[in-house]
C-alpha positions in Angstrom: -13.3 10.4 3.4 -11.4 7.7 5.3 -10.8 4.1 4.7 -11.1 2.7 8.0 -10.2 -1.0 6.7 -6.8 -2.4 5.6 -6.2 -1.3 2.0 -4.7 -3.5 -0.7 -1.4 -1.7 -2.4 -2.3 0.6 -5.4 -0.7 0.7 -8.6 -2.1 3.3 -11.8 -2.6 3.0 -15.3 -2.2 6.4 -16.7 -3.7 8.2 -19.4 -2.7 10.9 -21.5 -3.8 12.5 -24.7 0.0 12.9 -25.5 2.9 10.9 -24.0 3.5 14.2 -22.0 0.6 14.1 -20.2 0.5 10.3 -19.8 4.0 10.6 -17.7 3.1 13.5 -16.0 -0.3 11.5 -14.9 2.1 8.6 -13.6 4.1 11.1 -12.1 1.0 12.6 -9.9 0.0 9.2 -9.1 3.4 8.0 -7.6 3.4 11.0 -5.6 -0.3 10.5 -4.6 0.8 6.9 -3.6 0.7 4.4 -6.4 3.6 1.7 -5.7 3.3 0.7 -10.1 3.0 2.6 -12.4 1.4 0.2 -15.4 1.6 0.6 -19.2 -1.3 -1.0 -21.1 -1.2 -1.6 -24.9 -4.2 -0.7 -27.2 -4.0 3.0 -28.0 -0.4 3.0 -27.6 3.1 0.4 -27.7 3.1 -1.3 -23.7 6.7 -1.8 -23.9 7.3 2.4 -25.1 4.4 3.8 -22.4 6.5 2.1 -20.2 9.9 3.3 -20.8 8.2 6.6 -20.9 7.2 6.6 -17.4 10.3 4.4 -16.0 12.7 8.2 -15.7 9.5 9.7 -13.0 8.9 6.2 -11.5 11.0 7.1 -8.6 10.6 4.2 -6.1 7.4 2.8 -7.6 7.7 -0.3 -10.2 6.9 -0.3 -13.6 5.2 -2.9 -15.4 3.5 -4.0 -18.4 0.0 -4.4 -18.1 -0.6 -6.2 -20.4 2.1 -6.9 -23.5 0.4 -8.8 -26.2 2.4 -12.2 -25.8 2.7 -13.1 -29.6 3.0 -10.1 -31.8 6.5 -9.5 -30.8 9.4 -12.9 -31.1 10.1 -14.2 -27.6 13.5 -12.9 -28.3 12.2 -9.1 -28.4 10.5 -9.6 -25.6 13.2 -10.8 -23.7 15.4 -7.7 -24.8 12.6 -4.9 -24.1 12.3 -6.6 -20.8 16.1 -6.5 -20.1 16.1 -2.5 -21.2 13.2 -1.8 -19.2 14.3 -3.3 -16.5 17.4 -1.0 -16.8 15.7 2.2 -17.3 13.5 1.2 -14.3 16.7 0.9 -12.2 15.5 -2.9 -11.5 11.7 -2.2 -11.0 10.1 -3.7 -13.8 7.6 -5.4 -14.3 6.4 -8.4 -17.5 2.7 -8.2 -17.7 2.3 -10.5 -20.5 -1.2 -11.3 -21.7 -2.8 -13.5 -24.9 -5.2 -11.3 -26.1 -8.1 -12.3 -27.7 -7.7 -14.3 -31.3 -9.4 -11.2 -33.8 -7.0 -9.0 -32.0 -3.8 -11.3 -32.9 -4.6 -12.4 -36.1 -6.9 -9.6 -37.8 -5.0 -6.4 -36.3 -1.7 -8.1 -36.3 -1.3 -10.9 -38.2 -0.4 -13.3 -35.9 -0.6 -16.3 -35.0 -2.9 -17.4 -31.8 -3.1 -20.8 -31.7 -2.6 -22.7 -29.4 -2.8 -19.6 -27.2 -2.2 -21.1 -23.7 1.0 -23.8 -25.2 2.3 -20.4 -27.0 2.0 -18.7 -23.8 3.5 -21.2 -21.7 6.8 -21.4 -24.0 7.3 -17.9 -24.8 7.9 -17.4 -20.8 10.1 -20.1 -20.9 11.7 -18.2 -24.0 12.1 -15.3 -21.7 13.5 -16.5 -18.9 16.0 -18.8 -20.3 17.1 -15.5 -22.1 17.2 -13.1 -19.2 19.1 -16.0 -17.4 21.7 -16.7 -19.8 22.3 -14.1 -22.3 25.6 -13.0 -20.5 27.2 -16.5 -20.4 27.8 -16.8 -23.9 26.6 -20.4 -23.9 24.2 -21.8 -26.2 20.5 -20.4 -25.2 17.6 -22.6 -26.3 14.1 -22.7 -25.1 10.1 -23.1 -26.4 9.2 -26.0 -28.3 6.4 -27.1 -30.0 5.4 -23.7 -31.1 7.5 -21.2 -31.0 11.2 -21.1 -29.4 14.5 -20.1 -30.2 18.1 -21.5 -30.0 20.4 -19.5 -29.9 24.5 -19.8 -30.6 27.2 -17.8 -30.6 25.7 -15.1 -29.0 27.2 -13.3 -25.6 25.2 -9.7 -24.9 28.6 -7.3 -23.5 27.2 -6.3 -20.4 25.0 -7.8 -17.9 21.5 -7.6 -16.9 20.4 -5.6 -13.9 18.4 -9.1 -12.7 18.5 -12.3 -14.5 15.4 -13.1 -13.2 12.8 -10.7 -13.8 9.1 -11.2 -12.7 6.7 -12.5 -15.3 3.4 -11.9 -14.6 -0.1 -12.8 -16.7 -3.2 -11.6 -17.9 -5.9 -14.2 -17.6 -9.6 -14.4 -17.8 -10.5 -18.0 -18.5 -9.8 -20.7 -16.4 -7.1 -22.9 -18.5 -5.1 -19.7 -18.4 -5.6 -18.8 -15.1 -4.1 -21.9 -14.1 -1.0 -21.7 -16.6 -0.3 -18.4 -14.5 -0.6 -20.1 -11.3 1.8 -22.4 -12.4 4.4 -20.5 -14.2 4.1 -17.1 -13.4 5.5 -14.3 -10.8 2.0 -13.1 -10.7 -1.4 -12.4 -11.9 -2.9 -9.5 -13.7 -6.5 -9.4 -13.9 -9.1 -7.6 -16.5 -10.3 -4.1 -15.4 -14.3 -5.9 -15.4 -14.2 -7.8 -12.4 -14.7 -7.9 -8.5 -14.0 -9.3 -5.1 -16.3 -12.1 -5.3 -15.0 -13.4 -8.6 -11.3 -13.7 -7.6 -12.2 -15.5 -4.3 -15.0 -17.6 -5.9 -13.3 -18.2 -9.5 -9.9 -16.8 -10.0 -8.0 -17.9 -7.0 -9.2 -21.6 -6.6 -7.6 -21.4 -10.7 -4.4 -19.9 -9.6 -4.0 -22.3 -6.0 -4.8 -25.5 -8.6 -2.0 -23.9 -11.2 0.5 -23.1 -8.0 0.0 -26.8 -6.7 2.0 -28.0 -10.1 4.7 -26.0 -9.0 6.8 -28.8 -7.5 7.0 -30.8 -11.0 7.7 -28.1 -13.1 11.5 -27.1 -14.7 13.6 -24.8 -12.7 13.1 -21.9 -14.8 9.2 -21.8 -14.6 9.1 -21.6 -11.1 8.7 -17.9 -9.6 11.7 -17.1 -7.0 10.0 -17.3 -3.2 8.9 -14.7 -1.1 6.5 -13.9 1.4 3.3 -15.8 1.6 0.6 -13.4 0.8 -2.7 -13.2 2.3 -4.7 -15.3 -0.4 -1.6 -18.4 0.7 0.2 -18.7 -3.0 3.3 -18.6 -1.9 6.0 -16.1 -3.6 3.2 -15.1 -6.0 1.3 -11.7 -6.4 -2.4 -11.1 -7.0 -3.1 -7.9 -8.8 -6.9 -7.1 -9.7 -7.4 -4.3 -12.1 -10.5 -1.9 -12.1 -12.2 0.5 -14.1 -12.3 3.4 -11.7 -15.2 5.8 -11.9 -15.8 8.7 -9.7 -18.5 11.4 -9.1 -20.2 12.8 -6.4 -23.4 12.2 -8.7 -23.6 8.1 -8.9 -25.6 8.7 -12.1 -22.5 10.5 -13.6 -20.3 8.1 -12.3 -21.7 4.8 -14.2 -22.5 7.1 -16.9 -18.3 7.8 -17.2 -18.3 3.4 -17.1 -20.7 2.7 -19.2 -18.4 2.8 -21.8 -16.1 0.2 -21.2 -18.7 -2.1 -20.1 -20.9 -1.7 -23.6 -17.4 -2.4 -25.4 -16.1 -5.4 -23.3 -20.1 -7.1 -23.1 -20.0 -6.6 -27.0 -17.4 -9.1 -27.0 -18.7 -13.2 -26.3 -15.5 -13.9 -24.8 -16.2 -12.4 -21.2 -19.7 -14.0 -21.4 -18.8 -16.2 -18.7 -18.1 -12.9 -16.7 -20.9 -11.4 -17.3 -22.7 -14.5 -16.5 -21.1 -15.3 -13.0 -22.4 -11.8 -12.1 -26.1 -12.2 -12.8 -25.9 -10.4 -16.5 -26.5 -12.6 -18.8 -29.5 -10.6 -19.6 -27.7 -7.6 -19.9 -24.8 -8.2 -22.0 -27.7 -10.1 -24.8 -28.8 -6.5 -24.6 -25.8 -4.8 -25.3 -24.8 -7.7 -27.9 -28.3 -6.7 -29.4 -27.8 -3.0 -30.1 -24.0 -3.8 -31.6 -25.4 -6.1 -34.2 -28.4 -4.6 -35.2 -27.5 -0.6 -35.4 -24.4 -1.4 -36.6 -22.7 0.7 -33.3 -19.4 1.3 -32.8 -18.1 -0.5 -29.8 -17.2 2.1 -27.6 -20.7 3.5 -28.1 -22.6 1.3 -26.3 -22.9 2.8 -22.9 -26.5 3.8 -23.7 -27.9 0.5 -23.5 -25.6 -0.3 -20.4 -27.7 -1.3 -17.3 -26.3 0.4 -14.3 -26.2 -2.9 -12.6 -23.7 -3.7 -14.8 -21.4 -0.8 -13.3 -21.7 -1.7 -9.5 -20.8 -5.5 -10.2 -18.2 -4.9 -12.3 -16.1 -1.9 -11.8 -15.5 0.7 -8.9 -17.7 3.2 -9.7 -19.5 5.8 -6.9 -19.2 9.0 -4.8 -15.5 9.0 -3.4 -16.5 7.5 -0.4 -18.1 4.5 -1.7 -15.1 4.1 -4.1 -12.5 3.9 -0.8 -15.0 1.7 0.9 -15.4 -0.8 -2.1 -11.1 -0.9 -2.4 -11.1 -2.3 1.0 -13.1 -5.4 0.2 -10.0 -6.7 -2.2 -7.5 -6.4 0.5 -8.5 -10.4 1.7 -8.3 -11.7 -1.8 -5.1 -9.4 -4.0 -2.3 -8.0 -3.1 -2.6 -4.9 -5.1 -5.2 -3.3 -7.3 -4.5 -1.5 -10.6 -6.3 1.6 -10.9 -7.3 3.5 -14.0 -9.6 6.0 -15.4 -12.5 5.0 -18.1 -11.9 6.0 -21.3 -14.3 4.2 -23.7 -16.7 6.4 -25.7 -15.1 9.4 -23.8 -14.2 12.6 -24.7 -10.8 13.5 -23.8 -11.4 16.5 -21.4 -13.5 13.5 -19.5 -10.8 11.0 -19.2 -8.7 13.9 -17.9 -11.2 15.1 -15.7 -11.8 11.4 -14.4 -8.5 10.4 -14.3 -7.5 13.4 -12.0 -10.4 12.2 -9.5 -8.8 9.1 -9.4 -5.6 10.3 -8.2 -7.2 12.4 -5.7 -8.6 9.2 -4.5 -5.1 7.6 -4.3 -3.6 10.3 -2.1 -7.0 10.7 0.3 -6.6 6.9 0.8 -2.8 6.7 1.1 -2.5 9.8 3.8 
């Protein structure tokens, strides 16, 4: 196998059935080549996973991918942020990321709306927070829906940056521009491919980054090289399901998974839609209403068209191939094994193809 085209960088989401195995995943993948290692937050705490794998890190960066934005205070964030950033040696990463509403206010009890104003200030929160919380000076940021001010309050020892990059999950298009105007970086979902961030997602993030010039001090990322895609000082991460099997059949099989469970959810309709599967999601919708299915049992009604739009599933060589075609339009591409209706000696057995696939393509 050999990736004859320039390759975008490669950051890893581990997986582990126990915190032990998750580091020691993100430890294979570092040495296999992954520049991040990323922390997600569903089966486990973002802001802990992270932590976790901050000590085996080495040179790589660490990063959230993604925090849910408002479960935790804009202050907490800040803080965990601050420590991670610490523990990381100054390699950290925010990943911050709305989440959907049911997820906010069913599992969490909290409040969602209005996600993309909430979003806005708790970044501002965060940054005034990380700049300042060593002065001793008063500290207040946010607004109209949350915020903070904060008095008489001087933390005893200073941060290893004051200024630590802020980067955000977005799928729809009024949030994809917030993160092109206030954000380090963006993180995209792991459904997705090149044609939809140079069709869709980066025109959102160039009309976000053009607001740049009349926006406060403290929402403007600091400058840095100008990337490939032209947004200057700003990094493109796309994220992928990553599926591979010598067998094709197997490999969408190990997808399917995550596909069912995302297309049972109307909120990446237009995702589905922008690919051709309108059809195809309805299906998968179908089957979750009417047997009553659990969502991360869905693959069976998954068309494999759905797989090859979507994700980077194949043989090894088609996966290497397929990275390739995001180095014109990301800067890096978060990697990590399905998991979705899987069994765990799967994931593992998924996961460690993956990595292989890291070190093949990084050699």
């Amino acid at each position: 196998m050999s990736a004859t085209r320039a390759l975008p960088r490669i950051g890893y989401a581990p997986w582990g059935e126990t915190l032990d195995e998750l580091v020691a995943a993100g430890r294979a993948a570092r040495e296999a080549g992954a520049d991040t290692l990323w922390a997600a937050e569903l089966h486990r705490s973002a802001t802990i996973t992270a932590a976790a794998l901050a000590p085996v890190a080495g040179p790589a960066r660490v990063g959230t991918a993604v925090a849910l934005a408002f479960v935790r205070s804009p202050l907490t964030t800040a803080l965990e942020a601050l420590d991670l950033d610490e523990l990381s040696a100054g390699r950290f990463v925010l990943g911050l990321g709305s989440g959907v509403r049911r997820l906010n206010e069913d599992w969490h009890h909290a409040d969602f709306d209005p996600p993309v104003r909430r979003l806005r200030e708790t970044v501002a929160c965060v940054r005034a927070f990380t700049a300042a919380c060593a002065d001793g000076a008063t500290i207040e940021a946010g607004g109209e829906v949350t915020g903070f001010r904060i008095r008489g309050y001087r933390r005893p020892f200073p941060p290893v940056r004051a200024r630590i990059p802020v980067h955000l999950a977005a799928v729809g298009p009024v949030m994809t521009r917030l993160a092109g105007e206030i954000a380090d970086g963006w993180i995209g979902h792991e459904l997705g491919s090149p044609a939809h961030l140079e069709d869709t997602v980066l025109p959102g993030l160039a009309e976000g980054h053009a607001r740049r010039a009349s926006a406060p001090a403290t929402s403007r990322p600091d400058s840095g090289p100008a990337p490939g895609h032209g947004l200057d000082g700003f990094e493109v991460t796309a994220s992928a399901c990553c599926a591979i099997d010598p067998d094709p059949r197997r490999a969408h099989r190990l997808a399917a998974g995550g596909l069912g469970f995302y297309a049972s959810v109307r909120t990446y309709g237009p995702l589905f839609a922008e690919h051709g599967l309108e059809a195809a999601q309805q299906r998968v919708l179908e089957e979750f209403r009417s047997a009553g299915a659990r969502a991360d049992r869905l693959g069976h009604v998954v068309d494999p068209a759905m797989t090859r739009a979507l994700t980077l599933t194949g043989t090894p060589d088609e996966v290497a191939r397929r990275l390739t075609e995001y180095a014109a339009v990301a800067d890096s591409v978060k990697l990590g094994p399905p998991v979705h209706g899987l069994e765990p000696g799967e994931i593992r057995a998924a996961q460690a193809a993956v990595i292989a696939l890291i070190k093949e393509v990084r050699a």
